[in-house]
Biopython code that builds the backbone (N, CA, C, O; Angstrom):
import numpy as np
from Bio.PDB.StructureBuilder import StructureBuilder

atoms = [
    (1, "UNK", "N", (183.367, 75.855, 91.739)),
    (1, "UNK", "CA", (181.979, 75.537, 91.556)),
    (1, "UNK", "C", (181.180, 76.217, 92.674)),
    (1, "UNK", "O", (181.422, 76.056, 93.870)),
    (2, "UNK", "N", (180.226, 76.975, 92.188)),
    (2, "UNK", "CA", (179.307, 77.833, 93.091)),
    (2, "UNK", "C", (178.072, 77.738, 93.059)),
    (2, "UNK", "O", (177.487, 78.429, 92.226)),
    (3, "UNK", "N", (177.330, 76.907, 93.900)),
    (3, "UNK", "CA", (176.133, 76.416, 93.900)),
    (3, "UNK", "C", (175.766, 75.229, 92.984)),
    (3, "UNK", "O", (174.671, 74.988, 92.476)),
    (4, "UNK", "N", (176.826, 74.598, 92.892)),
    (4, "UNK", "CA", (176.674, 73.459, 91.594)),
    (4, "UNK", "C", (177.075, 74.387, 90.336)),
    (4, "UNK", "O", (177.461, 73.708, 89.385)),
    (5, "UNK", "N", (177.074, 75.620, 90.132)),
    (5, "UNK", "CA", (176.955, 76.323, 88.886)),
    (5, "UNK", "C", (178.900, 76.309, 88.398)),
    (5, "UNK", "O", (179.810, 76.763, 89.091)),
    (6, "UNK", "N", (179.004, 75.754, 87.265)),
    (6, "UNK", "CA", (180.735, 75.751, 86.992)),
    (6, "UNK", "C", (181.449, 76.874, 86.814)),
    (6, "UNK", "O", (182.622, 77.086, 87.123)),
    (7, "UNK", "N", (180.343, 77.874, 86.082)),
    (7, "UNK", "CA", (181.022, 79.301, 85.481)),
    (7, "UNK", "C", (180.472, 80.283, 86.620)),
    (7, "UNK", "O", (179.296, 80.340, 86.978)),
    (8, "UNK", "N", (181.585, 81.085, 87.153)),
    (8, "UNK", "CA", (181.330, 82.316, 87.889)),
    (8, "UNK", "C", (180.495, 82.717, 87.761)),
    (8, "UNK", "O", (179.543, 82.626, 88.536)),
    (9, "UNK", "N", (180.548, 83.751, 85.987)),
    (9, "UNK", "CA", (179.837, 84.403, 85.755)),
    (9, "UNK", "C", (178.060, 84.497, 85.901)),
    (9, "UNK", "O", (177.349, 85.449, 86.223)),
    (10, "UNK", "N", (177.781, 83.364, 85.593)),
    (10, "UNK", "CA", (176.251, 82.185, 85.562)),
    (10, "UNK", "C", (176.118, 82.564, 86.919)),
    (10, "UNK", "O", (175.264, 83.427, 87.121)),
    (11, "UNK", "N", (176.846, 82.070, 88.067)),
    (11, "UNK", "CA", (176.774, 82.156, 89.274)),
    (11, "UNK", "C", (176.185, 83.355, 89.428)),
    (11, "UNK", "O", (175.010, 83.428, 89.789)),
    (12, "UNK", "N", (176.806, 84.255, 89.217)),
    (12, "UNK", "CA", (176.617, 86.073, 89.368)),
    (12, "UNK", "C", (175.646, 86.425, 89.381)),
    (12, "UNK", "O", (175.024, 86.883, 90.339)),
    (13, "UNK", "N", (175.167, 86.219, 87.834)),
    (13, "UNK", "CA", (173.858, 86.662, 87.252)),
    (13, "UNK", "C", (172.576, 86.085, 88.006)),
    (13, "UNK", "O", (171.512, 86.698, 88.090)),
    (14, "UNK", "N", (172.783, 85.017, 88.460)),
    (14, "UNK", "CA", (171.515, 84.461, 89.440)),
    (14, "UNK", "C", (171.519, 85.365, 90.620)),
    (14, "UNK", "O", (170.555, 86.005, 91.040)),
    (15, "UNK", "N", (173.111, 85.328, 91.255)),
    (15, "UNK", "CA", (172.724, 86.435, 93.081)),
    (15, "UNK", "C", (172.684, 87.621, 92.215)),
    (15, "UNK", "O", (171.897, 88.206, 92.960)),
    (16, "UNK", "N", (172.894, 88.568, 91.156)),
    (16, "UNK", "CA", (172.616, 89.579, 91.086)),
    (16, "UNK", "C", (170.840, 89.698, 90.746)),
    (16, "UNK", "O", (170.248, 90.612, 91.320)),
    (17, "UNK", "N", (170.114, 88.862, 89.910)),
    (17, "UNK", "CA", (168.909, 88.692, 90.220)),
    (17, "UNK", "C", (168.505, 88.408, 91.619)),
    (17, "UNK", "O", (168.068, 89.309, 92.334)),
    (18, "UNK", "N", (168.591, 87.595, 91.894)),
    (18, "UNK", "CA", (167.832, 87.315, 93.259)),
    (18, "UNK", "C", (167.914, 88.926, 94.178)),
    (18, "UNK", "O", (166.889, 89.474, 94.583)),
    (19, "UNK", "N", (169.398, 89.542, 94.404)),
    (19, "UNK", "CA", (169.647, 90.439, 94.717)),
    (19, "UNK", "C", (168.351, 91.982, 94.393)),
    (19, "UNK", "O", (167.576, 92.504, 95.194)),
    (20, "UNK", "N", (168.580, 92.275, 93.042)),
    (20, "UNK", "CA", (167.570, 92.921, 92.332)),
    (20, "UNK", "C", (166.071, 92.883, 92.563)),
    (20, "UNK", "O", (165.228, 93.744, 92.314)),
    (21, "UNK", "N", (165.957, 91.811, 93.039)),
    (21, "UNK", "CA", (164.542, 91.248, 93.304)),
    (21, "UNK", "C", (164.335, 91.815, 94.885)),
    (21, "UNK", "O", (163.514, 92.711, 95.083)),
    (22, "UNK", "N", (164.984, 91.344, 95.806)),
    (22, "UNK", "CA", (165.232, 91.535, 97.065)),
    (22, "UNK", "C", (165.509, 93.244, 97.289)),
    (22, "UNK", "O", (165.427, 93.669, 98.441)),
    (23, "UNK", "N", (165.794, 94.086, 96.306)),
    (23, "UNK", "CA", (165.930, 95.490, 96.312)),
    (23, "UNK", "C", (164.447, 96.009, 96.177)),
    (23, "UNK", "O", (163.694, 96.462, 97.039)),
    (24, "UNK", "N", (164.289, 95.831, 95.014)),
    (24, "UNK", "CA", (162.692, 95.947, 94.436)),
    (24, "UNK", "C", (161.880, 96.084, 95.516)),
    (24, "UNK", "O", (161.435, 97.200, 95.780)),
    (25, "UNK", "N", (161.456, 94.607, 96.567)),
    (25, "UNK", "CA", (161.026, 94.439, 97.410)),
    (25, "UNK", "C", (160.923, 94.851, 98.165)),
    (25, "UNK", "O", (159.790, 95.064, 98.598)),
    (26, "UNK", "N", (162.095, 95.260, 98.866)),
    (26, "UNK", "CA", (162.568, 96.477, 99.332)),
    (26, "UNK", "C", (161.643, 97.939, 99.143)),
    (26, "UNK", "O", (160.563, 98.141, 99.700)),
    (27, "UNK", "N", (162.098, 98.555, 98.545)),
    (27, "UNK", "CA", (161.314, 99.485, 97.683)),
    (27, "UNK", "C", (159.869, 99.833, 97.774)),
    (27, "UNK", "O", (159.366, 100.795, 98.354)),
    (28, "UNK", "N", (159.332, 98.956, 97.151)),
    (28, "UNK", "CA", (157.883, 98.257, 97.116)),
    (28, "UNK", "C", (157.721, 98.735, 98.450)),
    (28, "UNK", "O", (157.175, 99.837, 98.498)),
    (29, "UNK", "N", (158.095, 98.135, 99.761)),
    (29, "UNK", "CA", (157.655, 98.105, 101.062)),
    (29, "UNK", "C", (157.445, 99.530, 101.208)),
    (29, "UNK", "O", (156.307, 99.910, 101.486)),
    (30, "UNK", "N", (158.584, 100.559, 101.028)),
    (30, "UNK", "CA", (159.025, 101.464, 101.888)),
    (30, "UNK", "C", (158.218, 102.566, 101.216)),
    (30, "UNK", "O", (158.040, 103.691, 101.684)),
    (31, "UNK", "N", (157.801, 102.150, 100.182)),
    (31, "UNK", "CA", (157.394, 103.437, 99.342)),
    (31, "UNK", "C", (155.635, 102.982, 98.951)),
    (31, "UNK", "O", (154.973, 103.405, 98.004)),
    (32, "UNK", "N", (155.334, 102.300, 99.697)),
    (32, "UNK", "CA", (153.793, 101.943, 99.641)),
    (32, "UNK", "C", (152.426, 102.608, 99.332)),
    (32, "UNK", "O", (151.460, 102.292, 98.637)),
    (33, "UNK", "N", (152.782, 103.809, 100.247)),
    (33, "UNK", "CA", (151.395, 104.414, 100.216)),
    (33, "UNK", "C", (151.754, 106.166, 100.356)),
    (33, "UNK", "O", (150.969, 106.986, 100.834)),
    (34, "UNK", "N", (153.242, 106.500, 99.768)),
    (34, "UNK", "CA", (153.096, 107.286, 99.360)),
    (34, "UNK", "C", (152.694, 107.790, 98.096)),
    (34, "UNK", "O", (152.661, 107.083, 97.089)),
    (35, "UNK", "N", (152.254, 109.514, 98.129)),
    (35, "UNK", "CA", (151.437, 109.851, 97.529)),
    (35, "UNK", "C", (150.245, 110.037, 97.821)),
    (35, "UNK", "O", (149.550, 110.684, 97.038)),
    (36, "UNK", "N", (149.611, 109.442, 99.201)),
    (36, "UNK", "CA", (147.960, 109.409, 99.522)),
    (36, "UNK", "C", (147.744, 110.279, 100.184)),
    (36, "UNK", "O", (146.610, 110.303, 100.663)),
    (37, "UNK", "N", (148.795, 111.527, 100.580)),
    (37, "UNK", "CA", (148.251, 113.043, 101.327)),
    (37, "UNK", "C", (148.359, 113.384, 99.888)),
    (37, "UNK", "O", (149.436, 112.801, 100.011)),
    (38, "UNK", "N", (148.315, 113.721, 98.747)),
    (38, "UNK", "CA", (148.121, 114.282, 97.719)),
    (38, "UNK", "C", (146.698, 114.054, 97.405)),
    (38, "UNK", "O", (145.957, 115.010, 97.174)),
    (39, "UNK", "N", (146.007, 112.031, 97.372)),
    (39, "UNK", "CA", (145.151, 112.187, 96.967)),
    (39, "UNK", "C", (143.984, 113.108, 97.146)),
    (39, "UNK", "O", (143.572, 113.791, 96.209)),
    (40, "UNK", "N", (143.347, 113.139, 98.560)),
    (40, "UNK", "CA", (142.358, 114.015, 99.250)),
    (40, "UNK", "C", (142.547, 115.513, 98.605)),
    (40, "UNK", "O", (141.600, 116.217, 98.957)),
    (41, "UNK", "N", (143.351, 116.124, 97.882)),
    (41, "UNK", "CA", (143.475, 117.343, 97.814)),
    (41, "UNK", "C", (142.987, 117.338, 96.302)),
    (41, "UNK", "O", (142.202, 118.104, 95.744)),
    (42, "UNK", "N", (143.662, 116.285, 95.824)),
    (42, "UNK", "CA", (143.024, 115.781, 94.131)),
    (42, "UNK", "C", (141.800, 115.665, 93.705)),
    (42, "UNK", "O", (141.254, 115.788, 92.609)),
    (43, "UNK", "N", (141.407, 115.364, 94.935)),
    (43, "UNK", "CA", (139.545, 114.576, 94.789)),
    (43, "UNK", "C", (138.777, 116.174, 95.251)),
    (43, "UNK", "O", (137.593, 116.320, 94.949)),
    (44, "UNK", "N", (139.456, 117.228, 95.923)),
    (44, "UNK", "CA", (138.953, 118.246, 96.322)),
    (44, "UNK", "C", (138.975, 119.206, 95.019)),
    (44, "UNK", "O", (137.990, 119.789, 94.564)),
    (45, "UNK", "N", (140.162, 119.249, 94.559)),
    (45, "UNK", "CA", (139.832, 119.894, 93.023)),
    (45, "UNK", "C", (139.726, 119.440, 91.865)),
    (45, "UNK", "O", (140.135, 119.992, 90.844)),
    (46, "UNK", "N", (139.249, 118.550, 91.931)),
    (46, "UNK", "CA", (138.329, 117.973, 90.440)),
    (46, "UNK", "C", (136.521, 117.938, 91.159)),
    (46, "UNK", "O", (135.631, 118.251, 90.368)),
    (47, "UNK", "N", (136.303, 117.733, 91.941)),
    (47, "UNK", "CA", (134.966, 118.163, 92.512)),
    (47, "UNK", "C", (135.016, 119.855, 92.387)),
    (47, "UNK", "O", (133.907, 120.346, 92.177)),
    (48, "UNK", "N", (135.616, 120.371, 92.439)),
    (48, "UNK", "CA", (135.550, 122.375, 92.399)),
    (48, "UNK", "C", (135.817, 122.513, 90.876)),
    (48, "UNK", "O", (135.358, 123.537, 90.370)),
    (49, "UNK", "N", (136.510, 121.619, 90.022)),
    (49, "UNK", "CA", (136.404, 121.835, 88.685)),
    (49, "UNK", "C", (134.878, 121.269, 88.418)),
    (49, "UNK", "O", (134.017, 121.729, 87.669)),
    (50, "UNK", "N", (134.848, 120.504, 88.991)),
    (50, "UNK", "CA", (133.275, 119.860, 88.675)),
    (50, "UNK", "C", (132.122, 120.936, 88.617)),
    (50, "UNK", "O", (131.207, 121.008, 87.797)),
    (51, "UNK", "N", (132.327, 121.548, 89.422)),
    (51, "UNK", "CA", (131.306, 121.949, 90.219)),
    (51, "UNK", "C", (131.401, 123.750, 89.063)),
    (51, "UNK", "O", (130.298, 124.237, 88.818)),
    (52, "UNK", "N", (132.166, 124.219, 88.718)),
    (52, "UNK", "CA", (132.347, 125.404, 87.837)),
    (52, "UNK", "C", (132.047, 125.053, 86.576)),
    (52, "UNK", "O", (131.591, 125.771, 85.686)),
    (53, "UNK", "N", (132.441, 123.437, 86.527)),
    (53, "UNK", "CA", (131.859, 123.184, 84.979)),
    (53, "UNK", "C", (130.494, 123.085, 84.444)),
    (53, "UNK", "O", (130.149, 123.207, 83.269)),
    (54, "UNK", "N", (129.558, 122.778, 85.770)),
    (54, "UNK", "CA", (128.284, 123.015, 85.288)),
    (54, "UNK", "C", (128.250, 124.228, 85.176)),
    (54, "UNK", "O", (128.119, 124.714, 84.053)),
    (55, "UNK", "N", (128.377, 125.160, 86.481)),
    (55, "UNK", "CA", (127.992, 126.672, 86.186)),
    (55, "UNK", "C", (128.486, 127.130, 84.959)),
    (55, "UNK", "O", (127.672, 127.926, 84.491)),
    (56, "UNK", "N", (129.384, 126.993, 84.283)),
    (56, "UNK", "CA", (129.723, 127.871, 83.071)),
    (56, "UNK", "C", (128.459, 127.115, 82.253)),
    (56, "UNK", "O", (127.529, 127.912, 82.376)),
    (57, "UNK", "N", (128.093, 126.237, 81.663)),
    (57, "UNK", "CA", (127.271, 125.053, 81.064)),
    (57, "UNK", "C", (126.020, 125.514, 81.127)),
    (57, "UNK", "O", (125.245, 125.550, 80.171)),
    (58, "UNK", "N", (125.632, 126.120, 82.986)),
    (58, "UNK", "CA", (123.764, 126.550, 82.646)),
    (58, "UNK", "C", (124.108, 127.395, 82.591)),
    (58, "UNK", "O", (123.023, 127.966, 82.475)),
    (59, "UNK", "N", (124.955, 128.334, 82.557)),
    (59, "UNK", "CA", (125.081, 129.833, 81.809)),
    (59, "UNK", "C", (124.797, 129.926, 80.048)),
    (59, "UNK", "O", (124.431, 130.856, 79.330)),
    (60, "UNK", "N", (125.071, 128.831, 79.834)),
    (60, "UNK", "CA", (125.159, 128.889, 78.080)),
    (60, "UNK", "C", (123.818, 128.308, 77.839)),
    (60, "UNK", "O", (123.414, 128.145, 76.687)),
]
sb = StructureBuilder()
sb.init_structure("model")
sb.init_model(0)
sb.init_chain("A")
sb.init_seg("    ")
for serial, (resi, resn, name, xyz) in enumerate(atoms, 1):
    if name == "N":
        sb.init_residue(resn, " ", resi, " ")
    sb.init_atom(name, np.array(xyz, "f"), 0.0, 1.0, " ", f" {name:<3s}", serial, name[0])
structure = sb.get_structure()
């Protein structure tokens, strides 16, 4: 008997959740705010697409 729980298996499936969860979390932490040296460069060329899309526009 493991944690009150009778069947191993039952047992398992709870620490392998809890486990899974505790990975995730994990994860989550470490990988937070990557990606945000990309944004600034993103926001720089969609403003320069911006900015060509009028000019082609008062050309027509």
């Amino acid at each position: 008997m493991f944690f009150g729980i009778p069947d191993f298996w039952i047992a398992l499936v709870y620490l392998l959740c809890i486990g899974s969860t505790i990975l995730c979390v994990v994860y989550g932490l470490v990988n937070w705010n990557k990606g945000m040296d990309k944004e600034d460069e993103e926001i720089s060329e969609a403003q320069t697409w911006a900015e060509e899309e009028r000019h082609v526009e008062e050309k027509l």
